[in-house]
C-alpha positions, 0 to 999 in steps of 0.5 A: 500500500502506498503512502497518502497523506490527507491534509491537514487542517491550516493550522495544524489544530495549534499544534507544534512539533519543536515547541513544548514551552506550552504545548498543553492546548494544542495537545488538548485539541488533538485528542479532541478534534484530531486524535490520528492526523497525518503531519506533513511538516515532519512527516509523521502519523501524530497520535494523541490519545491514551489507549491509542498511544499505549497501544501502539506501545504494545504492538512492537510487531507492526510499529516498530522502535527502528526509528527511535533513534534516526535524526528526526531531520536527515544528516546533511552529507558534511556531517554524514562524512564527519561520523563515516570518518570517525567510524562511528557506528554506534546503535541504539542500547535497546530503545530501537532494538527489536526483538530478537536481539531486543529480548537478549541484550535486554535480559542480559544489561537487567542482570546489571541493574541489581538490587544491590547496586541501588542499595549500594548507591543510596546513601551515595547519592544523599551525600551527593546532593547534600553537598551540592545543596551546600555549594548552591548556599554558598554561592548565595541566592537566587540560584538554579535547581537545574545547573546547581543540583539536578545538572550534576547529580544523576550524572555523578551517579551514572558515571559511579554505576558504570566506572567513568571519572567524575571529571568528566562532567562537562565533557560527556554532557556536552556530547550527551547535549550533541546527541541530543540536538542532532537526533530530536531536533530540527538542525540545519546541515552546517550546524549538525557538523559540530554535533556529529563531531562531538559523537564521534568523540563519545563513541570513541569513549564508549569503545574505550571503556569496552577495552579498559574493562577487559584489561582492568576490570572493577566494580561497574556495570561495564566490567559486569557486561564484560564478565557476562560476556565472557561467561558465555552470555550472548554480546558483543563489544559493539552492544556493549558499547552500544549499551554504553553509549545509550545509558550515559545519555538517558541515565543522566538527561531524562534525570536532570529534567525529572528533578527540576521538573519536580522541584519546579511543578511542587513549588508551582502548585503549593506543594512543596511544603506538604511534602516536606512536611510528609516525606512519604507523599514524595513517591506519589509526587514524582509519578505525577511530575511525570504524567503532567511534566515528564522529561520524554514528552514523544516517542517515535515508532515506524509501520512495518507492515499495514496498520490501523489506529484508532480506525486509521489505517497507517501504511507499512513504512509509516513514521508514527508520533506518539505523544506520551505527554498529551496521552497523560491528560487523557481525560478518558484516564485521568480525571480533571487531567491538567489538575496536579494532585500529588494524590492522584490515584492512578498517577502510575498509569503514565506512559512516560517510561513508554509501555510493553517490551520497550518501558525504561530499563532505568525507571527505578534509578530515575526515580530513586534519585529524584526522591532523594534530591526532593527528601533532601531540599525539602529538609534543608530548604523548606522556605525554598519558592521560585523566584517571583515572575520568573518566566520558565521556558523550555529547550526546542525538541521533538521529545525531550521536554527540558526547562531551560533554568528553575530558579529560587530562592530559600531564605 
């Protein structure tokens, strides 16, 4: 079957693919008036109800993760020949495998992500954000949750739990913000070249620690992989690297918005003070930071064969949009839906992780480390509120929903 694509209304029901400061009435109109409607600015099936999206989700068989990962926009050969000639043939860790080798690598990186290694990590990761609690003090107010707190803290605790140094903080978050810009945003060709560059260089690094691990081997997750391997489980050097290559982005951006989501959608709505005054309603409060504001706000997904959604049929080789974040304000699923209720019932209902084979292998240790970064502010800062008329924006992206800054004061 071929590809026709209807036309869009004229204004494309408010809706705008790279702009997620306010997306909320745009994403309201699409459940409503347009649930399944074909954009032919990027190119995608956009797909915005709850049950539709989680479906999708749920049939990896006929909309696949192959396409997780490409540049939404093409690569311009300048930059396709930076990436040919630093052999840089990195592929996704899981996101967009599909199985087989999904289910394999995936059954092998889970015995990595043990119990014991966030037992482990716990009281590490407290002493981590008391002390950078203690550097935005110092340094005086107003100040930023995102760049003094959140900015560092999933990243020194990632880095902890695959065996990189510290040091190189700024390093891997500029290649992780490289990636970032060439694969979710709407680059043009002269400025993917940097981009492309900094890949190369992080996937270089990745190959590295494969290498160091065999030589050298510590207590990580990469010298994990490694034994595994030898073993007898079924990985290779490229899929660890892979694997690698994929955990040191995801395990520390998604976090670093999550936290200062929270942080920012608790002070926000007034309920900072209930939490710090009842810790155990902190749980409850990140899954509802991540339904109304979470860090991935849209997943992509490719037809493999003829399809239908919601009575639409979507041809084989179709690209589909899954709109995770206007799904989480399904009025179908969650009641009086743009309402933050840190109470809310089924908050744990969200799609933010994604659903069925695909859901985010690191859910817990994202969620572990925002609820110690909020125990902890909250203790310490409990007079902590956002700095009066602050205007928070949020970074162009097709996905990745981050505040460029959450700023406050505590005194």
């Amino acid at each position: 079957m071929s590809i026709t694509a209807p036309i869009a209304a004229p204004d494309y029901h408010g809706f705008e693919p790279f702009k997620l400061t306010d997306p909320f009435a745009s994403w309201k109109a699409l459940r409503e008036q347009a649930p399944v409607f074909y954009d032919d600015r990027i190119g995608y099936w956009v797909v915005s109800r709850y049950d539709d999206v989680k479906g999708v989700f749920d049939n990896w068989e006929t909309f696949s993760s192959a396409n997780a990962q490409q540049p939404v926009r093409p690569l311009g050969e300048a930059a396709k020949k930076v990436l040919a000639e630093g052999d840089f043939t990195a592929y996704s860790g899981l996101s967009a495998r599909i199985p087989p080798d999904h289910t394999r690598i995936r059954a092998i990186a889970t015995k990595a992500f043990t119990p014991r290694r966030y037992k482990v990590l716990e009281p590490f990761i407290r002493e981590n954000v008391n002390a950078l609690i203690d550097r935005m003090i110092a340094k005086g107010e107003p100040e930023d949750i995102l760049t003094d707190i959140a900015w560092d803290l999933p990243t020194i605790t990632i880095f902890t739990l695959i065996g990189v140094p510290v040091d190189m903080i700024e390093t891997v978050k500029a290649w992780a913000s490289s990636r970032t810009a060439i694969t979710w945003s709407d680059l043009t060709d002269d400025e993917q070249v940097p981009h492309a560059e900094n890949l190369v260089a992080y996937w270089r690094f990745c190959r590295q620690l494969v290498a160091d691990a065999k030589t050298t081997p510590g207590d990580n997750l990469v010298s994990d992989l490694v034994r595994f391997q030898a073993e007898g489980d079924e990985i290779t050097d490229h899929e660890i690297a892979s694997f690698l290559y994929s955990l040191l982005f995801a395990g520390h951006e998604t976090t670093t918005t999550l936290i200062s989501n929270t942080v920012r959608e608790l002070l926000a709505n007034d309920e900072f003070a209930h939490v710090a005054e009842d810790p155990e309603l902190i749980p409850g409060a990140i899954d509802e930071v991540l339904r109304v504001s979470g860090s991935i706000v849209a997943w992509r997904r490719h037809a493999e064969r003829d399809g239908e959604i919601a009575g639409v049929p979507i041809p084989a080789g179709s690209k589909v949009l899954l709109l995770m974040g206007a799904a989480n304000r399904d009025p179908a699923v969650f009641p009086d839906p743009d309402t933050f209720d840190i109470t809310r019932s089924n908050a744990r209902a969200h799609l933010s992780f994604g659903y069925g084979i695909h859901y985010c292998i690191g859910n817990m240790l994202g969620k572990l480390q925002t609820k110690i970064a909020v125990e902890e502010i909250a203790r310490r800062l409990p007079n902590l509120r956002l700095v009066p008329d602050a205007q928070i924006t949020f970074g162009d992206n097709l996905s990745f929903r981050v505040p460029d800054s959450v700023p406050v004061l505590w005194s």
